[in-house]
DRENROVEX-884385 format. One record per residue: x, y, z of N, C-alpha, C, CB in turn. Coordinates in steps of 0.2 Angstrom, whole numbers, plus 5000, padded with zeros to 4 digits. Each point is the difference from the previous one (the first is absolute). Glycine has a CB too. Layout:
N
XYZXYZXYZXYZ/...
***
This chain:
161
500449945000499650065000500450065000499149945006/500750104990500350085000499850065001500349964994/499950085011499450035001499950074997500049945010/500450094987500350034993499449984993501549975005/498149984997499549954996499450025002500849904998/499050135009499450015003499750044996500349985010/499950084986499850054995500250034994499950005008/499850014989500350034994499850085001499949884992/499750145011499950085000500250055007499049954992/501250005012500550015007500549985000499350015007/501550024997500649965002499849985005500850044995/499449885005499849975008500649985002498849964998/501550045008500649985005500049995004500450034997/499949895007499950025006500350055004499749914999/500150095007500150045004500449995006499050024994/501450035007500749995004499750055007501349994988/499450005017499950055005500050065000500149945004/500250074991500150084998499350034997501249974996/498449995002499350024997499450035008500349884987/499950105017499749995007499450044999501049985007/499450084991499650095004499650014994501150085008/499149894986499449994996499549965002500550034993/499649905009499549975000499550035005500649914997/499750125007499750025008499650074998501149955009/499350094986499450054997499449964995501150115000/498949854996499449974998499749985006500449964990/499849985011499549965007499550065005501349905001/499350155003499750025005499550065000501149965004/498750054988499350024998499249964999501050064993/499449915006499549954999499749965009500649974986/498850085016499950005008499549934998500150175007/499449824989499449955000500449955001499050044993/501549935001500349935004500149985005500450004994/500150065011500049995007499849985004500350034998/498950005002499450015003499849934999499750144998/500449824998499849934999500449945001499450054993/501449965007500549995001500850045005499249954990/500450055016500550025003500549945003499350095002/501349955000500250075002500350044995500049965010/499950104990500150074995500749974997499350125006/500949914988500649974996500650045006499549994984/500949985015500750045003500750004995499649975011/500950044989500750014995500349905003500550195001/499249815006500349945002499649944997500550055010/498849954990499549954997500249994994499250045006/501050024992500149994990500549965000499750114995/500849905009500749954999499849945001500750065004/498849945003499949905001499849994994499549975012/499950074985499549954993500349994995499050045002/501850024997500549964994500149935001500550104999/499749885008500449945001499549945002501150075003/498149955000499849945000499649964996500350035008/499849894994499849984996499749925003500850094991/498649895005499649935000500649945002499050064990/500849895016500449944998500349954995499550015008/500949984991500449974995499950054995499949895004/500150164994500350064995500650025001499250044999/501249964995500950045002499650084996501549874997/499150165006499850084998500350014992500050045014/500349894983500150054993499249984998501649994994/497949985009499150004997499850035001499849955000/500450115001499750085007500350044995500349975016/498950054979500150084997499650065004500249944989/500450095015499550075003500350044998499649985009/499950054985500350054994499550065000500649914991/499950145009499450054996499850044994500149995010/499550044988499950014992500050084998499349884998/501150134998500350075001499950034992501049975011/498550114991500150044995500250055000499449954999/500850064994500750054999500250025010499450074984/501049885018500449985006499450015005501350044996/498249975002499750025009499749925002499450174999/500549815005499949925003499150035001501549935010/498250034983499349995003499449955004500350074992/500249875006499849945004500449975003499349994995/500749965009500349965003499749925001500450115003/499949834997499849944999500549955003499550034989/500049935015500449935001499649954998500650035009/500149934988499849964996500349925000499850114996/499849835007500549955002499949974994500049995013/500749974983499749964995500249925003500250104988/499349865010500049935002499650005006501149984996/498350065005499950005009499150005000501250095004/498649854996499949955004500449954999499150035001/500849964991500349954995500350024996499449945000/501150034996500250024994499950034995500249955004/499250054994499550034995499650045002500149924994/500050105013499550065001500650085005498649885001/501150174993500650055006499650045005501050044990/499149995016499550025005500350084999499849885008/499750174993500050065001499850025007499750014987/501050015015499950025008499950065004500749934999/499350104996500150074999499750044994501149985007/498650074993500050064993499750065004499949914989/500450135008499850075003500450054992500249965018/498850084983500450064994500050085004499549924987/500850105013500150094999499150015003501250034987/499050015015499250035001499850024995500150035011/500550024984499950064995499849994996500550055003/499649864996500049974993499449955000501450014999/498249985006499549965002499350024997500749985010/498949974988499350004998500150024993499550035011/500949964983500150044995500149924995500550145007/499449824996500249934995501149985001498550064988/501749995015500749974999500249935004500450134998/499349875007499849945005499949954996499650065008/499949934989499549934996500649994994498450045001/501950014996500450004995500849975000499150104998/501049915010500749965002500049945003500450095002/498949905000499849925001499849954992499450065012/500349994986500149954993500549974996499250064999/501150015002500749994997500549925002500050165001/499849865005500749955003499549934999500850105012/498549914989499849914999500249994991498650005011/501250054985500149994994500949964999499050114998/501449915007500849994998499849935004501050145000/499049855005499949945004499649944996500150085009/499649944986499649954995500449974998499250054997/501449984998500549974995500649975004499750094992/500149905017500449965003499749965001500650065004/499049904996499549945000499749995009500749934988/499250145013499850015007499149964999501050125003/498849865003499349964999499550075006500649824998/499750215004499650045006500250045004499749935001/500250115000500450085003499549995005500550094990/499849925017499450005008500350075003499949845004/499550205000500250045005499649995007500250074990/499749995011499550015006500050065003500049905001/499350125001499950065003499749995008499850044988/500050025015499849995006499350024999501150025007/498549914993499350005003499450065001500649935006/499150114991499750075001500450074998499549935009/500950044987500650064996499749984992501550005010/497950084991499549984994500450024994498850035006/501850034994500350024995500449934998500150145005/500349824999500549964997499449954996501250015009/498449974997499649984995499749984994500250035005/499550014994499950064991500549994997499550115004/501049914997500549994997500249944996500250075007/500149894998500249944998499449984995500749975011/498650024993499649964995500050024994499449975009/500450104990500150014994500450014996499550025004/501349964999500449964996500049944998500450075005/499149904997500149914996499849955008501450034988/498950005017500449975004499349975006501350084998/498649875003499449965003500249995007499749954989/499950065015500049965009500049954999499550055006/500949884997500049945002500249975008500350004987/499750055018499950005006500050075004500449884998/498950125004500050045003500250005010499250014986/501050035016500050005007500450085002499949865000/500450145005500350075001500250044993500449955011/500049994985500450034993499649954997501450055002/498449994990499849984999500549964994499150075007/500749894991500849964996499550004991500849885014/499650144982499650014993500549984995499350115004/500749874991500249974995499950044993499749905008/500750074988499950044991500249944994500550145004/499149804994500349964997500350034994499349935005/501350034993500350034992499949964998500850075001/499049934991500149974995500349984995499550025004/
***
């Protein structure tokens, strides 16, 4: 997997510690996630969520990148490939800009990256949200992406073909 491959209309990279105070300027705008997912972001949180990861994952499977126009970071993504299974990658994370939200760029970087993940013979792209977080919601579902257990989080799915 490349993650250079996620897009064709963004540059996507992961993301180092040097990026921090960006991430932390996206993230720490975005007050409704927190409110559904505490506790509030911090410069240290962001470090842990670079480095962790699901049992039995090594971290070169661990793409936490973000996607950058003309240089300014408007999203951010984690992304495990192999995770549950091999043929399925898990989205652990996504968060876009506040300034850039509601405008279709969201749906449009999700597509993208399932569209590139096709031509890898991926079978299933899984996330999940928290339970009563009507925005993520919405979202997801109207991205493709279906519920298949529901409880605190809710665990959602996107078959590829």
């Amino acid at each position: 997997m490349n993650e250079l491959l996620f897009s064709k209309k963004y540059y996507v990279r992961k993301l180092q510690k040097n990026d921090i105070d960006q991430i932390y300027g996206l993230c720490s705008k975005n007050h409704l996630y927190y409110q559904y997912c505490p506790p509030y972001v911090t410069r240290k949180s962001i470090e842990s969520d670079m480095m962790t990861l699901p049992g039995n994952i090594d971290i070169k499977d661990k793409y936490y990148v973000g996607y950058f126009k003309n240089e300014k970071l408007i999203a951010v993504l984690d992304l495990i490939d192999g995770y549950p299974k091999k043929d399925i990658v898990f989205i652990g994370f996504f968060m876009m800009d506040i300034n850039v939200q509601k405008n279709g760029i969201g749906s449009a970087i999700v597509n993208e990256l399932i569209e590139y993940l096709t031509t890898l013979k991926y079978k299933e792209v899984r996330l999940g949200w928290i339970n009563g977080n009507l925005l993520a919601e919405h979202f997801w579902i109207k991205n493709g992406f279906c519920p298949i257990k529901e409880d605190r989080v809710v665990l959602a799915n996107r078959t590829i073909k």
